[in-house]
C-alpha positions in Angstrom: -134.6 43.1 54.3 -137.7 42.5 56.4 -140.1 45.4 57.5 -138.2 46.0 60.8 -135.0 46.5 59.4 -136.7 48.5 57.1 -138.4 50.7 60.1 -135.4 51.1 61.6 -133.3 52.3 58.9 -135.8 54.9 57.8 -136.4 55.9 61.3 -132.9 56.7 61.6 -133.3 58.4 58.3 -136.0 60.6 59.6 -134.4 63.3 60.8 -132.9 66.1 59.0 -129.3 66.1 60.6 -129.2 61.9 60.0 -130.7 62.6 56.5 -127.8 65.0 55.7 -125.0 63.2 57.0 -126.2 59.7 55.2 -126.4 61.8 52.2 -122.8 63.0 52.4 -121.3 60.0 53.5 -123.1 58.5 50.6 -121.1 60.8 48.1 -117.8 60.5 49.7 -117.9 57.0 48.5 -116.1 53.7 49.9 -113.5 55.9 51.1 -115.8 57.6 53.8 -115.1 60.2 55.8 -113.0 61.2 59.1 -115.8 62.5 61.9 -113.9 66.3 62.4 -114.3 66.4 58.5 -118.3 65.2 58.6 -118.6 67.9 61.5 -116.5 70.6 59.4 -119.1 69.7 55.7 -122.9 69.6 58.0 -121.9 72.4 60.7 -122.7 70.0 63.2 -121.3 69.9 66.7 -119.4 67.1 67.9 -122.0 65.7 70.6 -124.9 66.2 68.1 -123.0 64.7 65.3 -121.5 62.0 67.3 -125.3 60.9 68.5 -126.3 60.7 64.7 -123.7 58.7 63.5 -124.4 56.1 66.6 -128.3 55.9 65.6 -127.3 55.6 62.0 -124.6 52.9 62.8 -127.4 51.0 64.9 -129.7 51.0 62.0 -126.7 49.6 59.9 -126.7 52.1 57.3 -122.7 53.5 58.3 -119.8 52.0 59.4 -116.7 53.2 61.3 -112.9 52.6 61.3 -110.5 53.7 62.9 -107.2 55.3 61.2 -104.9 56.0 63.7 -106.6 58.8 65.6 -109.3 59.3 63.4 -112.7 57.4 63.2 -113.7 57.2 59.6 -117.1 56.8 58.4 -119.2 55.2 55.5 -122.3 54.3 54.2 -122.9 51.1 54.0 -123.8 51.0 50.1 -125.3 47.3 50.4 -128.0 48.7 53.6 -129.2 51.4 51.6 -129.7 48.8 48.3 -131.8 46.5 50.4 -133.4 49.1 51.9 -134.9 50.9 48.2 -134.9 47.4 47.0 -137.6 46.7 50.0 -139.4 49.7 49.2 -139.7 48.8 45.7 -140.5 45.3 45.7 -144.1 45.7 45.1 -143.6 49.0 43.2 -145.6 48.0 39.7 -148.0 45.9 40.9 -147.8 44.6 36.9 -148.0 48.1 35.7 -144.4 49.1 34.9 -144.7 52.9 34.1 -145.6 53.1 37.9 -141.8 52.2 38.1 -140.4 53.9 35.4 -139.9 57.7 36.6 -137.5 56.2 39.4 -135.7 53.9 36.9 -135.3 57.4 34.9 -133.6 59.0 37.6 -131.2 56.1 38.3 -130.2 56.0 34.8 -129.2 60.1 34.9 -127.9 59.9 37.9 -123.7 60.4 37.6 -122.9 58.0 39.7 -124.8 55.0 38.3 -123.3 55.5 34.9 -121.2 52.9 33.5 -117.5 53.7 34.1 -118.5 56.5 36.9 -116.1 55.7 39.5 -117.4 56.2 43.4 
C-alpha cells in the first residue's frame, strides 16, 4: 500500500458512522452482510448508510454483491491487512518492545486464534 491509498482508507475511516459500519462488517466475516441488516445493527438511515458504504467502497475497504434483491456487503479483509501492515512498517525502528503491546493484542484477540473460524 502506498501513502495515498493509505490516506484514503483512513479518511474514509474517520468518521464515526464509517468507523462503526467497517467494524461490524469486519465481524460478520466473509459472509458480509445484507444493507437493511447493516441499517437494522448501526441505527442508521438508508440515505446516510448508503453514502457510507459508497465512501468506504471507494477507499476499497468493502465490497458489495448482489443476492437477488439484496446487496450484500464485506470488508475487504486483504485492504484492511495492507493498510495496518503500512502503518506498521516502520513500527520498531530496531526496538521491538515498541511493537510488542500490539502483537499482544493480536495474539488475544478471538479471532486470530488458530482454529477460530471467521
Amino acid at each position: 500500500m502506498d501513502a495515498t491509498a493509505a490516506v484514503s482508507a483512513l479518511s474514509a475511516l474517520a468518521h464515526a458512522g464509517r468507523l462503526e459500519v467497517f467494524r461490524l462488517l469486519v465481524r460478520a466475516g466473509k459472509d458480509g452482510m445484507a444493507a437493511g441488516d447493516i441499517a437494522r445493527a448501526t441505527g442508521h438511515v438508508p440515505q446516510t448508510l448508503s453514502g457510507n458504504l459508497n465512501i468506504l467502497g471507494h477507499a476499497g475497504l468493502v465490497s458489495s454483491r448482489r443476492e437477488g434483491r439484496s446487496i450484500i456487503y464485506t470488508a475487504d479483509y486483504e485492504r484492511m491487512t495492507s493498510l495496518l501492515g503500512f502503518l506498521m512498517e516502520d513500527c520498531c525502528g530496531g526496538v521491538p518492545e515498541i511493537c510488542a503491546p500490539i502483537a499482544e493484542v493480536a495474539a488475544r484477540a478471538a479471532c486470530c486464534q488458530p482454529g477460530a473460524v471467521q
